[in-house]
N, C-alpha and C positions, 0 to 999 in steps of 0.2 A: 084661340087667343082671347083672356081677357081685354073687359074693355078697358080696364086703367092697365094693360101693359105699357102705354104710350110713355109712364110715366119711369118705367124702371129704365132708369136713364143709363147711357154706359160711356157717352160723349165727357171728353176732358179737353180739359182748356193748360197746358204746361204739366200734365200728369194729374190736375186737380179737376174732379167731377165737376161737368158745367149744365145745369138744368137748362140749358135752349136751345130753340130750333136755329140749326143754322145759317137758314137762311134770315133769322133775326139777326144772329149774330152777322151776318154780313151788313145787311141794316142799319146798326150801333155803328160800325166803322163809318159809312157816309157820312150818318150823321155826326160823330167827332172830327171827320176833316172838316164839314159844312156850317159847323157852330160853336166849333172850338169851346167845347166849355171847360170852366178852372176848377170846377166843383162836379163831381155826380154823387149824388145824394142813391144810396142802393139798401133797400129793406130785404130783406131775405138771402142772408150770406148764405148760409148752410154750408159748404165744404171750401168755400171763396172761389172756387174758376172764374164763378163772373165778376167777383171784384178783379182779380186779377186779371183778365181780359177788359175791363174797362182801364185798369191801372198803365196797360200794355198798350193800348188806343190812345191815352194821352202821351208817352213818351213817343211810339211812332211818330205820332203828328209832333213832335215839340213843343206840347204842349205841357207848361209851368201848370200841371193840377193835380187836384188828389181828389180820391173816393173815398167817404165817408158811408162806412156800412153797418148795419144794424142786427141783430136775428136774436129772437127767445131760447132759440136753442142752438147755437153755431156749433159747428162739429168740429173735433179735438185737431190739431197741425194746422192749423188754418197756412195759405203762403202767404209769406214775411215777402213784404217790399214796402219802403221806405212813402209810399206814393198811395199806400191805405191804412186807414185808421178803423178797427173795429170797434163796436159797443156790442154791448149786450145788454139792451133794452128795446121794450117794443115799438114797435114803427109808430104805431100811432099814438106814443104817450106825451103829453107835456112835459116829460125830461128829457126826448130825445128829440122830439117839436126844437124847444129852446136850445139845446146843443146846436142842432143843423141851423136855425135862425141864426145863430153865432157864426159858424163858421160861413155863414152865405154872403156874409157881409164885403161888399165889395166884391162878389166873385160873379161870372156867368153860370148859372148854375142849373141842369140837367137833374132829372127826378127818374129812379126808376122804379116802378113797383112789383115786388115777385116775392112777398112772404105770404100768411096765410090766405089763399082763396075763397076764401067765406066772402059773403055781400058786404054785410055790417064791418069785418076790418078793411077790405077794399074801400069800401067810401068811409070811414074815417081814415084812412092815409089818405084820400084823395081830399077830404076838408083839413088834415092837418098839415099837409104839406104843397098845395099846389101853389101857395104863396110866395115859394122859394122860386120856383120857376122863373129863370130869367124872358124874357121877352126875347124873340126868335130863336127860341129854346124847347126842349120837348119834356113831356109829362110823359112815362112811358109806362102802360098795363098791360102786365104780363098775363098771359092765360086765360083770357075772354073766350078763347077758342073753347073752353071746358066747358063753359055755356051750351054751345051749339052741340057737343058730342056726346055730354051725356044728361043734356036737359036738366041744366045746373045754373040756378040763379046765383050768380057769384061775378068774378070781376068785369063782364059784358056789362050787365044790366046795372050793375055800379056806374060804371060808368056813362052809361047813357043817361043815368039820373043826373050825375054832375055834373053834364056836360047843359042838362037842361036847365042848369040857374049858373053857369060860369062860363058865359059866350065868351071871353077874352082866349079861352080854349076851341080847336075845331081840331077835327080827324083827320093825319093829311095819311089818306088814303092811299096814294101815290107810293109808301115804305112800303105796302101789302101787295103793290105788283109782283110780286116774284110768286103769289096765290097762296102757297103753304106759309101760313105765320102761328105763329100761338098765342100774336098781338092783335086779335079783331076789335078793330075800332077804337085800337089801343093807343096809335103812335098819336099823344097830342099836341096840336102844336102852340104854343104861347104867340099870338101873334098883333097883341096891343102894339106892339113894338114899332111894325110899320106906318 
């Protein structure tokens, strides 16, 4: 077995490919009944399961929100539901920054990060958008795990940089109980709030 087979994904989310672990995806649901947010903010569309799975977690819960999603290169059918808004622009630019600042207004709003894995775009989505984070709300880093498995300075180390000048953020460690995640040291949590 290659070492990137982990990645040829074969998991869907309503017939559309979903790039996560599922014991993440179990994860996401807590946290949408636990924090109810009106807004999640999602970089890395690519075939949409996971917007569409976020989109799916707020009508479950009855929850009045929508997901706003982004990607450079989104794959062609993306699923149509009324409850997500695609772009196509990059996560971490000043046109899609001022988009989501727009729509955040007034909302509870949930950040997740899962487009390029490089250092440098990881921590500019983490300084372009952690802003938007509601207070007892989550910043969530996808694939820190790639770090540890193939000695890959990319969204771990990212994020332990911003976490080291943005205390209003902390690790809640506690989402990574279930031990398999692809989110190390990912889930964070906003919690000026309290």
């Amino acid at each position: 077995m290659q070492d990137h087979a982990i990645y040829n994904c074969q998991n869907t989310w309503r017939g559309y490919t979903i790039w996560k672990n599922p014991l993440d995806l179990f994860m996401y649901a807590e946290i949408v009944h636990e924090t109810r947010p009106t807004l999640i903010i999602e970089t890395g569309t690519y075939t949409g399961g996971s917007s569409l799975y976020w989109a799916d977690m707020l009508k479950l819960n009855l929850i009045d929100g929508h997901v706003l999603t982004t990607d450079i290169n989104p794959m062609p059918n993306l699923p149509v539901d009324e409850r997500i808004t695609y772009m196509n622009l990059s996560s971490s630019s000043q046109e899609f920054f001022a988009i989501a600042h727009e729509r955040a207004k007034g909302q509870k709003v949930l950040v997740n990060l899962d487009s390029y894995h490089d250092y440098e775009n990881v921590r500019a989505e983490l300084e372009a958008l952690h802003s938007l984070v509601s207070p007892d709300s989550y910043l969530i880093v996808e694939d820190g795990v790639g770090d540890l498995l193939y000695d890959h300075r990319g969204p771990l180390q990212a994020t332990r940089d911003f976490l080291r000048e943005h205390h209003e953020f902390g690790v809640d460690r506690s989402r990574e109980r279930l031990e398999i995640t692809n989110c190390v040291e990912g889930y964070l949590y906003h919690a000026s709030g309290k």
